[in-house]
C-alpha positions, 0 to 999 in steps of 0.5 A: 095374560095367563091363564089361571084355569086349573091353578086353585092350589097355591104353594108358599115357598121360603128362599132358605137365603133371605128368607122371603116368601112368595106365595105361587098358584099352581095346580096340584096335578101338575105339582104331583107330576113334577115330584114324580120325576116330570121337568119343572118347566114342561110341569108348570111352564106358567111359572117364569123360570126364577119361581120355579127354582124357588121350588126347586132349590129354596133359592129366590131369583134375587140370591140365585143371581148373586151366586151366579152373575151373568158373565156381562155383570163383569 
């Protein structure tokens, strides 16, 4: 389970591809640091890895697979 302590803000982020949205709990303190120049992923490690680039690129997991596939896809 994840601990959802200090996570009350939440971000609603659009996949510029296919345009879904995912909404995200966050804390906003954590947000602040990332913009300030913190890694994402030591900012918000309760985030897996495909919402984080979400925020970062506006590229959903599904999109970002299919740009890039995994070399065993082939």
């Amino acid at each position: 389970m994840v601990a959802l302590t200090g996570r009350e803000n939440v971000v609603v982020a659009t996949c510029y591809t296919c345009g879904e949205s995912k909404s995200l709990l966050v804390n906003i303190n954590d947000v602040i640091e990332w913009k300030s120049g913190k890694y994402i992923q030591d900012a918000m490690p309760y985030l897996d890895s495909a919402d984080r680039e979400l925020l970062i690129s506006g590229t959903c997991g599904d999109c970002f697979e299919n740009m890039f596939p995994n070399e065993e896809d082939f």
